[in-house]
DRENVEX-256319 format. One record per residue (C-alpha): residue number from 0; residue in three letters; x, z, y. Coordinates in steps of 0.25 Angstrom, whole numbers, plus 5000, padded with zeros to 4 digits. Layout:
BEGIN
> NUM ALA X Z Y
...
***
This chain:
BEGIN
> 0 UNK 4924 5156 5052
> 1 UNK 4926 5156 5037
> 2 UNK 4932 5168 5032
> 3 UNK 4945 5169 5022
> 4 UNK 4940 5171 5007
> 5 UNK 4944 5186 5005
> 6 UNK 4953 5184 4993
> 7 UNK 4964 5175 5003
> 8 UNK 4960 5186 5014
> 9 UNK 4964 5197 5003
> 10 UNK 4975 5191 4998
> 11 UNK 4980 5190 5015
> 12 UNK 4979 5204 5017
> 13 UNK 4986 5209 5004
> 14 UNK 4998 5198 5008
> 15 UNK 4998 5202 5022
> 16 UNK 5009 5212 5023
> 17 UNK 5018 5201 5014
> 18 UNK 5016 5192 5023
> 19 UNK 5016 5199 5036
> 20 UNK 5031 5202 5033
> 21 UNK 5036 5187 5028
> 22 UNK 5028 5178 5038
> 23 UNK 5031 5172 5050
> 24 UNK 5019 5168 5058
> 25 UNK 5024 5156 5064
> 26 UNK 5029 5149 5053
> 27 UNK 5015 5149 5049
> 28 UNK 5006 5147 5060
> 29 UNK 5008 5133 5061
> 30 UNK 5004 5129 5050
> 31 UNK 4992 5136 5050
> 32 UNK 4990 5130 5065
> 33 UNK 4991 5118 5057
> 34 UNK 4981 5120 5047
> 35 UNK 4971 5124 5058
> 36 UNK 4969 5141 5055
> 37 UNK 4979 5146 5066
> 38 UNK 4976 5141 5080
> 39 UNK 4987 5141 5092
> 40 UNK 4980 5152 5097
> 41 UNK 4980 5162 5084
> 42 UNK 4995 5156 5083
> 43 UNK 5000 5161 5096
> 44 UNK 4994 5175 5096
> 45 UNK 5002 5176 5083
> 46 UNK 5014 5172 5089
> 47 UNK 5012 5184 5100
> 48 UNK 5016 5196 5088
> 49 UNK 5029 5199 5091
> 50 UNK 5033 5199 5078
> 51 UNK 5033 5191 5065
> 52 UNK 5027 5201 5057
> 53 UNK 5017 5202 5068
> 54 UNK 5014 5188 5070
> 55 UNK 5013 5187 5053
> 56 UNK 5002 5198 5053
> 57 UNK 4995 5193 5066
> 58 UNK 4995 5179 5058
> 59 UNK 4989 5186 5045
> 60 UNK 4979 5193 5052
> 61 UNK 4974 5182 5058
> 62 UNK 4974 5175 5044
> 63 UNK 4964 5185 5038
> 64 UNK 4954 5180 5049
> 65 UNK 4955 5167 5046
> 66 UNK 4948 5159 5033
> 67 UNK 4954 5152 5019
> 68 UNK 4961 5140 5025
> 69 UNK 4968 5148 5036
> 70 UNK 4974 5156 5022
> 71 UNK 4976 5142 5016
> 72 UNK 4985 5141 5027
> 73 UNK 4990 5150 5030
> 74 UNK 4997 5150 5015
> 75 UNK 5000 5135 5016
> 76 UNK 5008 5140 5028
> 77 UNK 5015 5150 5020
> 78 UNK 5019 5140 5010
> 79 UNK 5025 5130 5020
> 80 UNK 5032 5141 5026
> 81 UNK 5040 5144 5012
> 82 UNK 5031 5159 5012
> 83 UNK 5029 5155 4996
> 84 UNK 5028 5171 4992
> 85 UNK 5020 5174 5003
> 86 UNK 5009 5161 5000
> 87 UNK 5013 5166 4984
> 88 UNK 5003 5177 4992
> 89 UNK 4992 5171 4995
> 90 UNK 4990 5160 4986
> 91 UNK 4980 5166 4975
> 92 UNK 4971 5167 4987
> 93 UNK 4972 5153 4993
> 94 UNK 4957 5150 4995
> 95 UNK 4954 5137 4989
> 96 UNK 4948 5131 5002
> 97 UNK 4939 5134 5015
> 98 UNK 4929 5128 5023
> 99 UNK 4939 5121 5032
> 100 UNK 4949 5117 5020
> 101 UNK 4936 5111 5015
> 102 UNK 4934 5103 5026
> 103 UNK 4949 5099 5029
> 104 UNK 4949 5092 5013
> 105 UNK 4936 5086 5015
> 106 UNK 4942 5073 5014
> 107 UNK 4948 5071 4997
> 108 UNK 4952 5087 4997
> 109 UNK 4946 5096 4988
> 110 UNK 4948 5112 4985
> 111 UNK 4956 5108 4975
> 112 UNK 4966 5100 4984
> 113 UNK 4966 5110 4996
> 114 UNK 4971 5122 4985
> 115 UNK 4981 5113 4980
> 116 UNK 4985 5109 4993
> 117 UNK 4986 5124 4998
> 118 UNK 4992 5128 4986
> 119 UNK 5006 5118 4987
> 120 UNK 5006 5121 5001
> 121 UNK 5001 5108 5008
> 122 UNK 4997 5109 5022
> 123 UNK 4982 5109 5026
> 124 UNK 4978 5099 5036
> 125 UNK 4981 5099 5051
> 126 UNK 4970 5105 5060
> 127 UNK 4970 5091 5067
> 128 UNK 4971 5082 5054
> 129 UNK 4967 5066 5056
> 130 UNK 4968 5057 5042
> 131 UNK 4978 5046 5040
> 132 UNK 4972 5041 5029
> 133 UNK 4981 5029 5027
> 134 UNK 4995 5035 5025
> 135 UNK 4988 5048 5017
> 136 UNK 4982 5038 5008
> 137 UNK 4996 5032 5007
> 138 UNK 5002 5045 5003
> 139 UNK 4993 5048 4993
> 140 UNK 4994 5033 4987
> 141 UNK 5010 5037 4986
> 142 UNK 5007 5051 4980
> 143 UNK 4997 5046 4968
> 144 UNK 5008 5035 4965
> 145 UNK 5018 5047 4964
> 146 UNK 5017 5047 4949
> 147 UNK 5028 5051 4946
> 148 UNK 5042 5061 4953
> 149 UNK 5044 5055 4966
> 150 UNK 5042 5055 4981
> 151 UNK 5032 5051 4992
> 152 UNK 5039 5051 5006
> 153 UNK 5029 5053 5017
> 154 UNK 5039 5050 5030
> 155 UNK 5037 5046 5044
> 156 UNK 5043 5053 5059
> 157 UNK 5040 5067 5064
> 158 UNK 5026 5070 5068
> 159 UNK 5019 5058 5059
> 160 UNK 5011 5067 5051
> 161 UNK 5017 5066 5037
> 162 UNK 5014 5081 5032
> 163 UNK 5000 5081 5035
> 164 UNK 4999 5066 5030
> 165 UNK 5007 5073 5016
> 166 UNK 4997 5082 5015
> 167 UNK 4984 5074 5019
> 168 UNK 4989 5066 5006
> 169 UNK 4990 5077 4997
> 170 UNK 4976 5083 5000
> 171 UNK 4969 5073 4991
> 172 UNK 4961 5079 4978
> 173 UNK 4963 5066 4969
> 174 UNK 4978 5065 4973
> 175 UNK 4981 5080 4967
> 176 UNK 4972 5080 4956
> 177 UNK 4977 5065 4951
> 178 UNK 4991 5066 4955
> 179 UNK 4995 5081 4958
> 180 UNK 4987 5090 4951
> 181 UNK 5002 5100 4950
> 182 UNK 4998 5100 4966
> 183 UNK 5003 5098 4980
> 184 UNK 5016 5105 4984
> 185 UNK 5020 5104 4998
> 186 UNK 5033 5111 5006
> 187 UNK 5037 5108 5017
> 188 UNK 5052 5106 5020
> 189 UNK 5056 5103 5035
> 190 UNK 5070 5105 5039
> 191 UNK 5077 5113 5028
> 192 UNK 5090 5119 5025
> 193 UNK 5093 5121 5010
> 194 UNK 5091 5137 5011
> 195 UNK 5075 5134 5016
> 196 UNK 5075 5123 5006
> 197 UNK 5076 5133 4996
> 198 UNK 5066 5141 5003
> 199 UNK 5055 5130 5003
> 200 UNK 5058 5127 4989
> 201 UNK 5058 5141 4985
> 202 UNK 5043 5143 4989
> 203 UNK 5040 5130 4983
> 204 UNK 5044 5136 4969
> 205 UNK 5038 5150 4973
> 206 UNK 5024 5143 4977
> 207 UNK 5023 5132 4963
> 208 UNK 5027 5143 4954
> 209 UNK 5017 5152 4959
> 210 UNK 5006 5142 4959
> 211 UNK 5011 5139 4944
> 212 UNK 5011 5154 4939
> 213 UNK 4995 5156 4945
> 214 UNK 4992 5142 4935
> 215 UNK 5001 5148 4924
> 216 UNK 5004 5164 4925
> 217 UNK 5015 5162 4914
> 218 UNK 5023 5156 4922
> 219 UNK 5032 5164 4929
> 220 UNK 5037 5166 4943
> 221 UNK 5054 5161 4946
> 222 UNK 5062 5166 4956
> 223 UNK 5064 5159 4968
> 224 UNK 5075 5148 4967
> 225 UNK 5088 5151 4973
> 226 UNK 5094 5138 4977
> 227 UNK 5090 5125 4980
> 228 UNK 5093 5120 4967
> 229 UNK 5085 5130 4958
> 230 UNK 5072 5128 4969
> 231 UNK 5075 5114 4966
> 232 UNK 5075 5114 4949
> 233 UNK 5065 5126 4952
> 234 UNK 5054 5115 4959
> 235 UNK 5057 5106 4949
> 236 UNK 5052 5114 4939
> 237 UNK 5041 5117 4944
> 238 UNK 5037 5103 4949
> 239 UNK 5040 5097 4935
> 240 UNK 5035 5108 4926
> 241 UNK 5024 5117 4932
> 242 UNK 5018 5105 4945
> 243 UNK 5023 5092 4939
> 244 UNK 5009 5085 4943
> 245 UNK 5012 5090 4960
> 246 UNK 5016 5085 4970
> 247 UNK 5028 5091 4982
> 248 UNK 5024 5088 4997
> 249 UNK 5039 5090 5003
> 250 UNK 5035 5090 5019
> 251 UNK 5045 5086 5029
> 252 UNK 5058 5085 5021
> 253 UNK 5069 5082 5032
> 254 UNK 5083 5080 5022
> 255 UNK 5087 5075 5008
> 256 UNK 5093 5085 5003
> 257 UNK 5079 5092 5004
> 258 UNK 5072 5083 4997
> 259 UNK 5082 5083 4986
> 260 UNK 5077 5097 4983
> 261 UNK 5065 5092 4979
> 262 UNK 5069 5079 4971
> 263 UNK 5063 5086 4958
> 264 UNK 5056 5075 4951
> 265 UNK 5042 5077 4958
> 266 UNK 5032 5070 4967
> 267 UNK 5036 5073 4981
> 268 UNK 5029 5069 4993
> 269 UNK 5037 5071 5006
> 270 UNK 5034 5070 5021
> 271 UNK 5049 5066 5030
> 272 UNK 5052 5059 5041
> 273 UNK 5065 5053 5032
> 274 UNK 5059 5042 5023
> 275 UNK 5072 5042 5015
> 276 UNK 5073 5056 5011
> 277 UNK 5066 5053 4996
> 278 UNK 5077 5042 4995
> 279 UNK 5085 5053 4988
> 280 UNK 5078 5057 4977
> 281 UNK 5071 5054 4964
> 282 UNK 5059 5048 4960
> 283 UNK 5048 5039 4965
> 284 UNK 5049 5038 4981
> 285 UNK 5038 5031 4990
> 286 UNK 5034 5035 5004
> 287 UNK 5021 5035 5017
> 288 UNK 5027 5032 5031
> 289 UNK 5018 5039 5040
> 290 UNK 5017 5031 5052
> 291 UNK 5022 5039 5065
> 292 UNK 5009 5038 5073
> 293 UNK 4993 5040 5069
> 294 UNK 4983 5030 5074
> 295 UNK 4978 5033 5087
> 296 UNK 4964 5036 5082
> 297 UNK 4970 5046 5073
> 298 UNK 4979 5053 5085
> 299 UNK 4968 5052 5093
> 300 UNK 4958 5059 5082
> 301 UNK 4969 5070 5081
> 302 UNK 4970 5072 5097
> 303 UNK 4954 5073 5097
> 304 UNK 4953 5084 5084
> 305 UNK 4965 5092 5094
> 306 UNK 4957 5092 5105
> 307 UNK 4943 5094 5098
> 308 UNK 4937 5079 5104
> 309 UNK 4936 5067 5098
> 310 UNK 4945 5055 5098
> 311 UNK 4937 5045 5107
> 312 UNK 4936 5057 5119
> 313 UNK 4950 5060 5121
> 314 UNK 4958 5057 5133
> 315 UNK 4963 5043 5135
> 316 UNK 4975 5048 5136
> 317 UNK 4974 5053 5120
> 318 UNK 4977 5039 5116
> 319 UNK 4989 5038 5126
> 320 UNK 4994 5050 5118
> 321 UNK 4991 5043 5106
> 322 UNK 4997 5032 5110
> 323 UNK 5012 5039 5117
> 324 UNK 5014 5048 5103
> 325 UNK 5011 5034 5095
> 326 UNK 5001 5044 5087
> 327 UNK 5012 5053 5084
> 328 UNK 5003 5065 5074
> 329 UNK 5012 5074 5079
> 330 UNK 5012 5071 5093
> 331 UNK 4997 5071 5093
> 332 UNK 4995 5084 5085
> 333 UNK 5005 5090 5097
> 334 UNK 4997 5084 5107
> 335 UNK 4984 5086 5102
> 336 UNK 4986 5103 5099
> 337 UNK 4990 5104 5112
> 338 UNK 4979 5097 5118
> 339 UNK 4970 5106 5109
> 340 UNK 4974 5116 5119
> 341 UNK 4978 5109 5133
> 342 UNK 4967 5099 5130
> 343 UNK 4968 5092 5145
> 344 UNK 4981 5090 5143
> 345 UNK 4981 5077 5137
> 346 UNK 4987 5069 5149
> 347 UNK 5000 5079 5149
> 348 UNK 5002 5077 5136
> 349 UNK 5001 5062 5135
> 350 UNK 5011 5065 5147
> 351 UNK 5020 5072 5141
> 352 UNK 5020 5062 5130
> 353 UNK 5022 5050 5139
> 354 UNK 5035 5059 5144
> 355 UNK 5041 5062 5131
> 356 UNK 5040 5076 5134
> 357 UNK 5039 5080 5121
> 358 UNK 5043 5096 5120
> 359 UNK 5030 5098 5128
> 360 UNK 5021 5093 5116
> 361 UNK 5023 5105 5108
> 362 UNK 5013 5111 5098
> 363 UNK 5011 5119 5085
> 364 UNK 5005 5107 5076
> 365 UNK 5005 5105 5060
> 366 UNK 5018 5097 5062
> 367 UNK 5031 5103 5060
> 368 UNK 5035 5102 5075
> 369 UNK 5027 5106 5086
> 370 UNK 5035 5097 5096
> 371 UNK 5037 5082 5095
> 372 UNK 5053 5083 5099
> 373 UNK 5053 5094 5088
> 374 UNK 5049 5083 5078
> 375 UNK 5057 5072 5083
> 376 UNK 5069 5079 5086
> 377 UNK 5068 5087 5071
> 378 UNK 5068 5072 5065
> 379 UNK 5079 5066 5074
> 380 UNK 5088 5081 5072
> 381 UNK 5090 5076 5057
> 382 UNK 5098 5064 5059
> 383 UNK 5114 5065 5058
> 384 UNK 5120 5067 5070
> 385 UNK 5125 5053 5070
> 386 UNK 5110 5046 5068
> 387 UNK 5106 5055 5078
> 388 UNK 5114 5051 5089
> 389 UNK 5109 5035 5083
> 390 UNK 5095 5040 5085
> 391 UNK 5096 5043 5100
> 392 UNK 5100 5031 5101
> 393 UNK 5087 5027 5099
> 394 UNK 5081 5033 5113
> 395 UNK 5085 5019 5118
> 396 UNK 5074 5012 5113
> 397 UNK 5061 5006 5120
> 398 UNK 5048 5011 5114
> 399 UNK 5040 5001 5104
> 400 UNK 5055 4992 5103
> 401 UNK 5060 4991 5090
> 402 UNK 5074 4988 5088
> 403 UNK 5084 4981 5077
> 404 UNK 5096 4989 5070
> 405 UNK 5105 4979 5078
> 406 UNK 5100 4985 5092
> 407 UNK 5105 4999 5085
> 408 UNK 5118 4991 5079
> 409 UNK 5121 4987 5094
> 410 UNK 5118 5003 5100
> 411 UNK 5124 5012 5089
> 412 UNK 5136 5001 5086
> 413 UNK 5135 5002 5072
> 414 UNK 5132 4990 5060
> 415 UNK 5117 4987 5059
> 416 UNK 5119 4991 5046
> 417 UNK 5123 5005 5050
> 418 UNK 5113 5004 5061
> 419 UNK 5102 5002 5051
> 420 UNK 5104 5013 5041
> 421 UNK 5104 5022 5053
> 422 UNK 5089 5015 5058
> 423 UNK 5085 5017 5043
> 424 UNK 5089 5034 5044
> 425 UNK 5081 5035 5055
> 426 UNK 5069 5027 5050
> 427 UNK 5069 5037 5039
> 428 UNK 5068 5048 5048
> 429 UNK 5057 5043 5053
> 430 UNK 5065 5041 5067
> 431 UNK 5063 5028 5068
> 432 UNK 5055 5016 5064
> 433 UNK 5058 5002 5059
> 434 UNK 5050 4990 5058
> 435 UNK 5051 4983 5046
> 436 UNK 5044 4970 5049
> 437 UNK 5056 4965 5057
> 438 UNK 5069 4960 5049
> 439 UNK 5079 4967 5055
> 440 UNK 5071 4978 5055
> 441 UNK 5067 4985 5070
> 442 UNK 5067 4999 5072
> 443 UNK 5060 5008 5083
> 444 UNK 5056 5022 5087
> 445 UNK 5043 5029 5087
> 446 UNK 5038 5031 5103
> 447 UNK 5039 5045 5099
> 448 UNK 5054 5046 5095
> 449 UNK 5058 5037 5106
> 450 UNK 5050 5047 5115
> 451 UNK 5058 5060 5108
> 452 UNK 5072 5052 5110
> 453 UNK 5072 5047 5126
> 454 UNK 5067 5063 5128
> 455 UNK 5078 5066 5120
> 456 UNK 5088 5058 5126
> 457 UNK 5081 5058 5140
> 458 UNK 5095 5062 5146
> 459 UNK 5104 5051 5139
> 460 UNK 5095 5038 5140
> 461 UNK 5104 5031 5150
> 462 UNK 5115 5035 5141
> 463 UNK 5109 5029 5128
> 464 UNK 5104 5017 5134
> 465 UNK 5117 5014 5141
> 466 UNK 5125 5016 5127
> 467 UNK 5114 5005 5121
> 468 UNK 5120 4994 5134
> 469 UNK 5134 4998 5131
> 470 UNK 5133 4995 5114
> 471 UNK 5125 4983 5118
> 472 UNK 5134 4977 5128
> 473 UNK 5146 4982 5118
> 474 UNK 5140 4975 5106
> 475 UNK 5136 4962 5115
> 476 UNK 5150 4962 5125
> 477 UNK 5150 4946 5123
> 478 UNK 5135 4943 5127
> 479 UNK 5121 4947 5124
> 480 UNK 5115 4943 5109
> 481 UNK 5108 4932 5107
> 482 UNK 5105 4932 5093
> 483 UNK 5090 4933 5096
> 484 UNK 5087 4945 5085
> 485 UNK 5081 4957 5088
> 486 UNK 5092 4964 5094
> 487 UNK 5095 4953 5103
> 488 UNK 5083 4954 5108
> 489 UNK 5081 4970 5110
> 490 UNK 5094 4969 5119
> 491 UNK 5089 4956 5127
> 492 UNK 5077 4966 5129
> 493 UNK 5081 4979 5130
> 494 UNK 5096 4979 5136
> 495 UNK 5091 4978 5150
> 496 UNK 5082 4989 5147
> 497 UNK 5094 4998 5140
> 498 UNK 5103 4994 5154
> 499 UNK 5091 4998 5161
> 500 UNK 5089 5012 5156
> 501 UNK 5106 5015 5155
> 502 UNK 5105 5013 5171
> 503 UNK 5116 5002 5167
> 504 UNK 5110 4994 5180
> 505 UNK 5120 4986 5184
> 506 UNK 5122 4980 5168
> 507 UNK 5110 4979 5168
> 508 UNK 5109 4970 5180
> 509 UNK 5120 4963 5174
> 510 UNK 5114 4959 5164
> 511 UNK 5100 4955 5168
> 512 UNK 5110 4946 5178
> 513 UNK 5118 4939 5167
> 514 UNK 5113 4926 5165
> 515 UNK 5119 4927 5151
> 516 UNK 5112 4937 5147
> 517 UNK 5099 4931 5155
> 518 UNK 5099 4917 5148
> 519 UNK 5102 4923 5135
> 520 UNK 5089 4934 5136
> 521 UNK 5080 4921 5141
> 522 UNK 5084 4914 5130
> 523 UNK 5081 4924 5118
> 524 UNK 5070 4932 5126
> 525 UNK 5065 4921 5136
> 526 UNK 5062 4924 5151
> 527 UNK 5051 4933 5150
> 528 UNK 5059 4944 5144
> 529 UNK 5072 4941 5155
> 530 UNK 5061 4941 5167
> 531 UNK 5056 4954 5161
> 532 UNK 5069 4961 5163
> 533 UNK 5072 4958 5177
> 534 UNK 5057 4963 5181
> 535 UNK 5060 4976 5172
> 536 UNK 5073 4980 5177
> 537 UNK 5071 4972 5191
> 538 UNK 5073 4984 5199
> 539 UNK 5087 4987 5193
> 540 UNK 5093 4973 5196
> 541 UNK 5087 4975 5209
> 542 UNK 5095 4986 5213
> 543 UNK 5106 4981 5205
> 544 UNK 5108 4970 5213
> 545 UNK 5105 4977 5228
> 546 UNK 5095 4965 5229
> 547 UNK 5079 4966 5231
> 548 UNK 5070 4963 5219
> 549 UNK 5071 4951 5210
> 550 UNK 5063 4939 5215
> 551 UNK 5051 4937 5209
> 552 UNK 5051 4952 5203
> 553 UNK 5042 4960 5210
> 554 UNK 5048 4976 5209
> 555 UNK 5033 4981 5204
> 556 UNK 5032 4971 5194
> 557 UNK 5045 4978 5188
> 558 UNK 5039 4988 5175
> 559 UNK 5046 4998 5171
> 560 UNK 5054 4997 5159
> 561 UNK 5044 4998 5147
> 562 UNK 5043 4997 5130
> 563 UNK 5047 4983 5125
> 564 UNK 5048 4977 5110
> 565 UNK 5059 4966 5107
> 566 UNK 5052 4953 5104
***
C-alpha cells in the first residue's frame, strides 16, 4: 500500500491535537466512505469510542496509516463540514496527487485539475462511479456558454445523482484552464437556517482569502463576517476582485431566500430538486434536467463494480431490481453496498423492493440520505402545509397513468387554473412529472414516489379513494361526461377501479348496472373496455347481487386489478 508523502503526514501530527478537540468523527466519515479511504469496517470500530474526542483521535490515527488521497480526503471532508480553520491546517501540504487520484482523472483530468478541484473543495468521485457522458457533456456545454454572471441549474428528484454529475462536469482540464482559470469553488448547502447560512458562508470567505494571501502575502486576512449581509458583500468582493475568472458550485440548495445570498453577480452552477429557484435572481439562467433513472446497462454496471462481478453474471433478478427502482442511482447504490456485504441476498431485496418496505433499504452511501423514505419524505416535508395535504392526494393514482389538470380540478374542487399552478410547484420540486407532448398537458409520478406515498398512506387508502368518488359524483350529479377529452376518458376508466378500492361495493354495482352509464362508456370507450370491467371486478358484482358468476365469465379468467394508461 502506498504510503502518505511525509510532509502531509508531518503536517497531520503537528494538527492532531487541534483537531482531536473540534472534530466530530462522524460528520466526516461518510464522506470519506464515499471517496473510497474508510471502509464500513474501520468506520464502525470508530463509532465504538465512547466519546467524541476518542472517536476524533481513533479517526486520525487511522489516517496516519493511510496514503495522500485519504489526506485529500480527509481535508475535502473538512471543508464540506464548514471545519475552514481546521482545513486552513492542512492545506500547504495537500499532495498534489497519488497513484489512485491518478487513475481516478485518467479520463480529461490532470494534476493540475485534481489540485484545483481539491483546493475549492469539490468532491472526489464515488467508489462506485459509472459515466453519464451525455448529460455531463450537457453541463459542461451550459458552463462554457456561461460568459458572463449568471446561473446554470442542474435539477432533477432526490436520489438522481445531480452532485456527483456537478462535479464529473467540473473535472475537466480545458474547461478550467479556458473558462475558470480563478477556480472551482464548491459548498454544499442542504437545509439551512440563516444562522448556518452564515456559517457555511463564513468558511467560504475564510477558505478564498486564505488561498488569496498564499498567491499574494500582502494581502491580508479579515475577520469573520458577522451577519448575513457583510458575508454577502464579503463574497462579493472576493468573487469580483480577487476570483473574478471562477466559478461557485452551490450543492443542494432547498429555498430562495438562500439562494439570494449568493446573487452576487457571479457564475453559479447549482444542483436542486426546485427548477424555479434561479427564478429569483439576476443574471443569465439556463438549466440540465437530470433524468430520474440510469440506463439499465448503467445500473447494472454499478450493481456488478458493488458486488466485485461483472454485469452480464448477475442474478436475473438484478435487472428485476433495475427494472422495480426505474434505475433510481440512489436506490441502486443502497442496494448495491448492501449486497457488498449480504451478497446472497439479492432475492430479499428485490423483495423488499416489490413490498415497498423502504426503511429496510438503509445504507451509508455518498448521497445525502442513507434511506429512500429519508429522501422522499425530506423532498415532500418542504411543501406548505396546504400543498402537502394536495400531494397525498396523489397516492390515488395507478402507476405508468398520466393524468390532466381537470382529473385534479375534479378531486381537490378548485379552478384548473388554480389546479395547474399547484401541478407546476410540484414539477419544480421534482415531485412530479409532466408530459409536454400532449395539449393539455398530462402529469404523472415516478414508480418510486408512488411507492413512498401508498406506504405512507398505507392506513387511509380506502379513505383517499373514497373522497376521489364523492368529488367525482359531486362535480357530475346530473350524469357522467361525455365530452370525450382526457378527463372523460380517465373516469370512464378508472372510477370503477377508484369504487373498487374505497370498498364503495354496492355503488359500484350500481353503476356498472346503469345502463346510462353502460351505453354512454360503450360509445366513447367501445365494448372492449365495458367487457374488461365486468371481468376485473366480476367477483364484487357477484356477491353484490347474491347470485353465481356472470355467464360467460369464468372466475379464473378474473385478473387482479393491474397498471393501465388512458387511451
Amino acid at each position: 500500500m502506498a504510503m502518505m508523502e511525509e510532509g502531509a503526514r508531518s503536517c497531520l501530527l503537528q494538527s492532531r491535537s487541534s483537531l482531536e478537540q473540534d472534530i466530530r468523527a462522524s460528520y466526516l466519515m461518510d464522506h470519506m466512505i464515499s471517496d473510497g479511504v474508510l471502509t464500513g469496517d474501520e468506520e464502525d470500530r470508530i463509532r465504538s469510542k465512547p466519546t467524541r474526542k476518542e472517536q476524533a483521535a481513533a479517526l486520525l490515527e487511522l489516517l496516519l496509516r493511510k496514503d495522500n488521497q485519504a489526506y485529500i480526503s480527509f481535508y475535502n471532508a473538512l471543508v464540506r463540514e464548514s471545519y475552514g480553520d481546521l482545513a486552513s491546517l492542512l492545506h500547504n501540504s495537500l499532495p498534489l496527487i497519488s497513484p489512485e487520484a491518478e487513475k481516478s482523472f485518467s479520463d480529461g483530468g490532470t494534476r493540475y485539475v485534481q489540485a484545483v478541484l481539491s483546493e475549492g473543495g469539490v468532491p472526489q468521485r464515488p467508489v462506485v462511479f459509472v459515466s453519464r457522458p451525455a448529460l455531463v457533456n450537457r453541463v459542461r456545454e451550459k458552463l462554457y456558454r456561461l460568459q458572463e454572471p449568471g446561473w446554470v441549474t442542474v435539477f432533477g428528484m432526490a436520489g438522481s445523482g445531480k452532485s456527483v454529475l456537478a462535479a464529473e462536469a467540473v473535472r475537466d482540464h480545458a474547461l478550467i484552464t479556458e473558462c475558470f482559470p480563478g477556480g472551482v469553488h464548491w459548498l454544499s448547502i442542504g437545509q439551512l437556517d440563516r444562522s448556518d447560512l452564515l456559517v457555511r458562508i463564513q468558511s467560504l470567505c475564510f477558505r478564498l482569502e486564505q488561498q488569496s494571501q498564499e498567491k499574494d502575502p500582502s494581502s491580508s486576512l479579515h475577520r469573520s463576517p458577522g451577519s448575513l449581509e457583510e458575508a454577502k458583500e464579503r463574497l462579493r468582493f472576493l468573487m469580483l476582485r480577487r476570483y473574478p475568472r471562477s466559478l461557485l458550485i452551490l450543492d443542494d440548495i432547498w429555498d430562495s431566500s438562500v439562494i439570494k445570498a449568493f446573487d452576487i453577480q457571479c457564475r453559479v452552477l447549482l444542483t436542486t430538486r426546485d427548477r424555479s429557484l434561479a427564478d429569483c435572481v439576476s443574471g443569465s439562467k439556463s438549466e440540465v434536467a437530470v433524468e430520474s433513472g440510469l440506463e439499465e446497462d448503467q445500473a447494472l454496471e454499478i450493481l456488478a463494480l458493488y458486488v466485485n462481478g461483472k454485469p452480464q453474471r448477475l442474478p436475473e433478478q438484478a435487472r428485476s431490481i433495475v427494472r422495480e427502482c426505474k434505475g433510481s442511482p440512489l436506490v441502486v447504490s443502497l442496494i448495491g453496498a448492501l449486497l457488498r456485504e449480504f451478497p446472497d441476498r439479492w432475492a430479499y431485496y428485490l423483495h423488499t423492493l416489490q413490498q415497498k418496505k423502504f426503511k429496510r433499504i438503509r445504507k451509508s452511501s455518498s448521497y445525502d440520505y442513507d434511506a429512500l423514505d429519508q429522501a422522499m419524505a425530506a423532498s415532500i416535508q418542504v411543501l406548505s402545509d396546504e400543498h402537502r395535504e394536495l400531494y397525498i392526494d396523489l397516492t390515488v393514482l395507478e402507476k405508468d397513468v398520466k393524468v390532466p389538470a381537470k382529473v385534479l380540478s375534479v378531486l381537490w374542487d378548485l379552478e384548473p387554473e388554480e389546479v395547474e399552478d399547484v401541478l407546476q410547484d410540484f414539477v419544480n420540486k421534482s415531485l412530479l412529472f409532466r408530459d409536454c407532448h400532449h395539449r393539455p398537458y398530462l402529469y404523472y409520478l415516478h414508480d418510486l414516489q408512488l411507492d413512498f406515498l401508498a406506504e405512507m398512506n398505507r392506513s387511509g387508502l380506502e379513505s383517499l379513494h373514497t373522497k376521489v368518488v364523492r368529488q367525482y359524483q359531486q362535480r357530475y350529479s346530473q350524469g357522467p361526461p361525455t365530452s370525450g377529452d382526457e378527463e372523460c376518458l380517465y373516469w370512464f376508466r378508472f372510477l370503477t377501479y377508484h369504487m373498487a378500492k374505497a370498498n364503495l361495493t354496492q355503488e359500484l354495482c350500481s353503476l356498472m348496472f346503469s345502463l346510462d352509464w353502460v351505453r354512454t362508456k360503450a360509445q366513447i370507450m367501445g365494448p372492449a373496455h365495458l367487457i374488461n370491467d365486468y371481468v376485473e371486478y366480476g367477483a364484487i358484482l357477484d356477491k353484490e347481487r347474491g347470485a353465481g358468476p356472470l355467464p360467460g365469465v369464468p372466475v379464473s379468467e378474473r385478473p387482479p386489478v393491474g397498471a393501465a394508461s388512458v387511451p
